[in-house]
VMD Tcl script that builds the backbone (N, CA, C; Angstrom):
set m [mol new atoms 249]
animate dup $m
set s [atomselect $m all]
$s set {name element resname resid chain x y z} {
  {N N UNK 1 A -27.109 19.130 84.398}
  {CA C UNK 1 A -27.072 20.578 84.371}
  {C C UNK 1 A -26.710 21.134 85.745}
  {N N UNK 2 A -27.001 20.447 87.176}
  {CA C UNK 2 A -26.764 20.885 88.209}
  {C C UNK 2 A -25.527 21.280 88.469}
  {N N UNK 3 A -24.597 20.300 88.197}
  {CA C UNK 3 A -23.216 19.995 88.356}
  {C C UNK 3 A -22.537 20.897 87.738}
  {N N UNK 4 A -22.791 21.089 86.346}
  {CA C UNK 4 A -22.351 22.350 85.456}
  {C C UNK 4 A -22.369 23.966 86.395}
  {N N UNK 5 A -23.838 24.005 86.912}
  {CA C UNK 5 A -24.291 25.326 87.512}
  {C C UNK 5 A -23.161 25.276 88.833}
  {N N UNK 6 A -23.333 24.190 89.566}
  {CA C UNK 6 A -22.182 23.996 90.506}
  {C C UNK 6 A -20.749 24.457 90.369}
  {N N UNK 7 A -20.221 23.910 89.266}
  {CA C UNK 7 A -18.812 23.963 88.803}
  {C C UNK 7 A -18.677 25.748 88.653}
  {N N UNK 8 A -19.605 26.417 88.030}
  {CA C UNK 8 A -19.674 27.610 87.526}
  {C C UNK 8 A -19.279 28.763 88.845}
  {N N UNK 9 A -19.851 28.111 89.460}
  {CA C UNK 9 A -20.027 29.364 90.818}
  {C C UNK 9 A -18.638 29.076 91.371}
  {N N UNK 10 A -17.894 28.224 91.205}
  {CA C UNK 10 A -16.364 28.114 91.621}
  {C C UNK 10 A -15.493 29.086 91.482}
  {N N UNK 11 A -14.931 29.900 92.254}
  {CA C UNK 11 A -13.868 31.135 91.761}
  {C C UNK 11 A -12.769 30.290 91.354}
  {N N UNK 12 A -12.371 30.288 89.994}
  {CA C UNK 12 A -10.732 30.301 89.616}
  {C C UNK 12 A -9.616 31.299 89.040}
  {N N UNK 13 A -8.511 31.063 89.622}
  {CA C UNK 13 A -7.911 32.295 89.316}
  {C C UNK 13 A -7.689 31.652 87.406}
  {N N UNK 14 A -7.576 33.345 86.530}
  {CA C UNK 14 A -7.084 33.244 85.335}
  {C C UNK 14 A -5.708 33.336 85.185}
  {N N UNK 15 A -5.144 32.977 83.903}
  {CA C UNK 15 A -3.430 33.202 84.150}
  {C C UNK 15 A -2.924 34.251 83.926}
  {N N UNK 16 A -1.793 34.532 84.074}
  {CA C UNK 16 A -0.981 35.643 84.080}
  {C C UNK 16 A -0.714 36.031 82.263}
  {N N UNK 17 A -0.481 37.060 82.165}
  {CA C UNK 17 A -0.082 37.182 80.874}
  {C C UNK 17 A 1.129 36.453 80.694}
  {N N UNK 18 A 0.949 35.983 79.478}
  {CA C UNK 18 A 2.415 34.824 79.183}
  {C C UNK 18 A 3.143 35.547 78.547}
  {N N UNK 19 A 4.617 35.959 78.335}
  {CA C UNK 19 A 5.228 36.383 77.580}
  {C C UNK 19 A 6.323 36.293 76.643}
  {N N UNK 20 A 6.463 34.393 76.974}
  {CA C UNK 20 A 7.053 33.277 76.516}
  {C C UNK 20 A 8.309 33.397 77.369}
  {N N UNK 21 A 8.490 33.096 78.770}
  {CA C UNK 21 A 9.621 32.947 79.894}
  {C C UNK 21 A 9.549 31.599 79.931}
  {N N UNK 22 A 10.468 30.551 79.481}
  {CA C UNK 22 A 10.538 29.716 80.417}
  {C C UNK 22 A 10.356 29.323 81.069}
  {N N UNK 23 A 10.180 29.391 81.997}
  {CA C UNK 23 A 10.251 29.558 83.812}
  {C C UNK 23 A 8.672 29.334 84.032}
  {N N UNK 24 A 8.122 30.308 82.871}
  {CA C UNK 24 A 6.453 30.562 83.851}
  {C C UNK 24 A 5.635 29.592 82.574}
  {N N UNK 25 A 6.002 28.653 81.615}
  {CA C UNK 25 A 5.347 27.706 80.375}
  {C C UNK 25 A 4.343 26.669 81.385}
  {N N UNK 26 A 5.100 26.308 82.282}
  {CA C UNK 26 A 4.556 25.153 83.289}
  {C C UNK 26 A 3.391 25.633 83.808}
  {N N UNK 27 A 3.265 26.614 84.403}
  {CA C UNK 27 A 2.537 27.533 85.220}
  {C C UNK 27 A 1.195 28.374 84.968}
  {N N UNK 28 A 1.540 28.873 83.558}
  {CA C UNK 28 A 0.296 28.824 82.418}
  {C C UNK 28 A -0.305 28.106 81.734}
  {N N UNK 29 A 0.557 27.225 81.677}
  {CA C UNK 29 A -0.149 26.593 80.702}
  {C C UNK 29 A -1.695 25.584 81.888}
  {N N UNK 30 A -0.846 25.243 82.904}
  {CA C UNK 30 A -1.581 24.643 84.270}
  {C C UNK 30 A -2.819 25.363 84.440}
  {N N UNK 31 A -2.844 26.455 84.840}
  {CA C UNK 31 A -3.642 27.865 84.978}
  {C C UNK 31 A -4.697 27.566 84.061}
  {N N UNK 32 A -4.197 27.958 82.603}
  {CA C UNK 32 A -4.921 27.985 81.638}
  {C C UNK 32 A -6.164 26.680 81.551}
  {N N UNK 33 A -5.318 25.439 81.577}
  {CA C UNK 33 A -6.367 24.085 81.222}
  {C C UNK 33 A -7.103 23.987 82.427}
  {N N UNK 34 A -7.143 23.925 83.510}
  {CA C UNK 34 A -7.720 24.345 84.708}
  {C C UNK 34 A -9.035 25.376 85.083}
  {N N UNK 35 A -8.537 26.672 84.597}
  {CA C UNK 35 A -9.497 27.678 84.078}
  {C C UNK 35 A -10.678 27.191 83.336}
  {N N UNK 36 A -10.625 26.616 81.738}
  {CA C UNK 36 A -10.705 26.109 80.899}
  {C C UNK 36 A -12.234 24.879 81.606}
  {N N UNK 37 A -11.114 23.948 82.020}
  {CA C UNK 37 A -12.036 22.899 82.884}
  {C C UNK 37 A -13.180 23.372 83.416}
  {N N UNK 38 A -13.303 24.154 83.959}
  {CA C UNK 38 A -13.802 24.677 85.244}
  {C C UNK 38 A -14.810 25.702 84.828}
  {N N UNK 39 A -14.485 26.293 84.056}
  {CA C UNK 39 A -15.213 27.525 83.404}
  {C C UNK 39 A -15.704 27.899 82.057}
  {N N UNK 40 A -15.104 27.090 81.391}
  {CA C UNK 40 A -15.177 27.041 79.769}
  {C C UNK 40 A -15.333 25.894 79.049}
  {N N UNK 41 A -15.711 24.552 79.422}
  {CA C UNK 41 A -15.896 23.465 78.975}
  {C C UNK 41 A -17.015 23.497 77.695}
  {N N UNK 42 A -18.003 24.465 77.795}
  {CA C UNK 42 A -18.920 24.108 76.621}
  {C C UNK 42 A -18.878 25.053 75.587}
  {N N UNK 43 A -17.488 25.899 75.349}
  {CA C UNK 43 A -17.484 26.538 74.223}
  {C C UNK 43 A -16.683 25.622 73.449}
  {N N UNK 44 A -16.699 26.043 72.058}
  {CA C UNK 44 A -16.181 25.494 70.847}
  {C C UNK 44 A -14.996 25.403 71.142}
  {N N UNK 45 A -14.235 24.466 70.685}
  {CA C UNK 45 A -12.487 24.437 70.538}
  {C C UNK 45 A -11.804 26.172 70.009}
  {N N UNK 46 A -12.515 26.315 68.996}
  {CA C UNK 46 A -11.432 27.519 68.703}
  {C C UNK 46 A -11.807 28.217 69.738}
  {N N UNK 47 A -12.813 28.693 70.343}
  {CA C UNK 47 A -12.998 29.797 71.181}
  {C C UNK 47 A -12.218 29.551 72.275}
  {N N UNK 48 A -12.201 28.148 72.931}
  {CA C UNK 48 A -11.046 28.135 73.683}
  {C C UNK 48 A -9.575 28.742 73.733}
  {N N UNK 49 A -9.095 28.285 72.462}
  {CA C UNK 49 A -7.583 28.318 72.013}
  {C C UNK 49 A -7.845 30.366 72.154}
  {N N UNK 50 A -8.779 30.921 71.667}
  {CA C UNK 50 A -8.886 32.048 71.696}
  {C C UNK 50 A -8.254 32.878 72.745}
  {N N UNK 51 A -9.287 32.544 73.839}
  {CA C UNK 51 A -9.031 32.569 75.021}
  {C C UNK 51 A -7.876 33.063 75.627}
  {N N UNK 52 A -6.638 31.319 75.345}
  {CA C UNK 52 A -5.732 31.370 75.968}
  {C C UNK 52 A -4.729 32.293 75.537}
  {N N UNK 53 A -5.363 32.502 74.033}
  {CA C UNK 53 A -4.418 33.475 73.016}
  {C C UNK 53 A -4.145 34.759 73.478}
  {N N UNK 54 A -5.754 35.199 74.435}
  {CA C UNK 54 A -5.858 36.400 74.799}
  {C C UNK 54 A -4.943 36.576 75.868}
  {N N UNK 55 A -4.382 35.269 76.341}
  {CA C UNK 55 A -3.197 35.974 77.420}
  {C C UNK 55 A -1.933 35.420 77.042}
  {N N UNK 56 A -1.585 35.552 75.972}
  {CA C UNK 56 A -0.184 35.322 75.101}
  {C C UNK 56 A -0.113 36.860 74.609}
  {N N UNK 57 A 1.178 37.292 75.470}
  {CA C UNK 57 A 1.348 39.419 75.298}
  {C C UNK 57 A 3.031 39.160 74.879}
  {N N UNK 58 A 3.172 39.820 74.315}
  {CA C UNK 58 A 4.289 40.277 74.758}
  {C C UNK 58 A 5.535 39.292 74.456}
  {N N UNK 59 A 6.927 39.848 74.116}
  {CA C UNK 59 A 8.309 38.752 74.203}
  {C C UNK 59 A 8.081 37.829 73.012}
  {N N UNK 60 A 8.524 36.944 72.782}
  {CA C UNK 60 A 8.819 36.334 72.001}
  {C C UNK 60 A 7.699 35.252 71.748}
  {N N UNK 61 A 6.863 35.085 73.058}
  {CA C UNK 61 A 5.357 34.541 72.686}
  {C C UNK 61 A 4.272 35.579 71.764}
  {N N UNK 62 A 4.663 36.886 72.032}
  {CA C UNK 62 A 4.018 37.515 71.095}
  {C C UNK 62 A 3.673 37.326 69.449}
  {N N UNK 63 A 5.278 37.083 69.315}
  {CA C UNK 63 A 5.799 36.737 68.001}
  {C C UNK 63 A 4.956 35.770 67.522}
  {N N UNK 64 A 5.547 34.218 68.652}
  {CA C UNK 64 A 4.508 32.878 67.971}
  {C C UNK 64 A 3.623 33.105 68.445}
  {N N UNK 65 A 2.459 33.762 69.017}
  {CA C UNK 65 A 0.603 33.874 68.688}
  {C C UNK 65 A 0.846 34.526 67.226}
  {N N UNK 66 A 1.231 36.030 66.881}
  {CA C UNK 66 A 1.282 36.313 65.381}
  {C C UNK 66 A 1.324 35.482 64.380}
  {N N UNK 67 A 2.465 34.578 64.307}
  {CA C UNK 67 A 2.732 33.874 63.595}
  {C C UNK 67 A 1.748 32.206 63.379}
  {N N UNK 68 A 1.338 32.007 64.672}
  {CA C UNK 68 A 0.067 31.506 64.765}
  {C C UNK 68 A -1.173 31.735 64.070}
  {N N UNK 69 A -1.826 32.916 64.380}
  {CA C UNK 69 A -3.187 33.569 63.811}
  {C C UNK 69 A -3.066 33.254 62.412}
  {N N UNK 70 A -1.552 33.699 61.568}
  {CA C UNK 70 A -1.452 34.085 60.312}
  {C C UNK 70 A -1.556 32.404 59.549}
  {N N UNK 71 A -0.692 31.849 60.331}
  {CA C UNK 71 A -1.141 30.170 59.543}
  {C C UNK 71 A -2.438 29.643 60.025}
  {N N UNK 72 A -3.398 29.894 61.141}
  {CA C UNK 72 A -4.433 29.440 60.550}
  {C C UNK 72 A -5.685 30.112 59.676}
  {N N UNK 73 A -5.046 31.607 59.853}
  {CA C UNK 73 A -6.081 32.402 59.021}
  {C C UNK 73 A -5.894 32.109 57.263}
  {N N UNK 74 A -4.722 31.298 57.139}
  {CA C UNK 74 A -4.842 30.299 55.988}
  {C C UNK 74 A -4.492 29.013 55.450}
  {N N UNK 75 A -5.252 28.508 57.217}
  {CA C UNK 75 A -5.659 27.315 57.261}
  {C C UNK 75 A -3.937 26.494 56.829}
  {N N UNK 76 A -2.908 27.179 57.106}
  {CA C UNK 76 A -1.943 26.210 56.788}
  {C C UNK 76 A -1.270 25.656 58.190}
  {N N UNK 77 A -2.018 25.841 59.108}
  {CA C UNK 77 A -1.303 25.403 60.501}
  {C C UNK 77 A -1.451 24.088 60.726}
  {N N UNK 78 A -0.532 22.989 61.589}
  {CA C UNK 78 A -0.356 22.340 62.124}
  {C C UNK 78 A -0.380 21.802 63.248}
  {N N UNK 79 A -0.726 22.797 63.654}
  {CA C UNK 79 A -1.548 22.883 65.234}
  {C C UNK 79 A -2.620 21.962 65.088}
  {N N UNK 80 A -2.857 21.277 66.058}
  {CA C UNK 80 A -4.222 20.158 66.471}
  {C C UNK 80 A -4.890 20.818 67.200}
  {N N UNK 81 A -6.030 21.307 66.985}
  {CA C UNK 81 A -7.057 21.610 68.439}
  {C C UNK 81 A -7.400 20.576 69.619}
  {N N UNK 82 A -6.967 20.865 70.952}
  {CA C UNK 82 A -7.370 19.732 71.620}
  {C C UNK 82 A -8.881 19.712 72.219}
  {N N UNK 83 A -9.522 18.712 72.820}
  {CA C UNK 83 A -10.823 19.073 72.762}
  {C C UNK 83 A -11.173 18.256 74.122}
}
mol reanalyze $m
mol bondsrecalc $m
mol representation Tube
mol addrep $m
């Protein structure tokens, strides 16, 4: 439990809103699992994926989170949760 309380008090930066650029996939996605590590290790898988969802805005990533939510809100997605 120490180590946990330790890890916690660590400032990490969160990521940028993603807006599906190219350029910045590497960079968030880094951000994100990092964050994640560091700060969010003992929530549930979906709440994670949540999370990262919450900074998927905008562009054409907008689109695939939508299109996301809608296949697993009936359970037809293909997506793996990683854990």
């Amino acid at each position: 439990m120490l180590l946990y309380q330790q890890r916690s008090r660590v400032e990490v930066a969160k990521p940028q809103v993603f807006s599906g650029k190219m350029e910045e996939v590497g960079m968030f996605i880094n951000i994100a699992c990092l964050y994640i590590r560091m700060k969010i290790t003992d929530e549930a898988a979906t709440t994670r994926m949540a999370w990262v969802l919450s900074y998927v805005q905008g562009g054409v990533a907008e689109v695939w989170k939508d299109n996301l939510l809608d296949e697993l809100a009936k359970e037809e997605s293909e997506v793996e949760i990683a854990k």
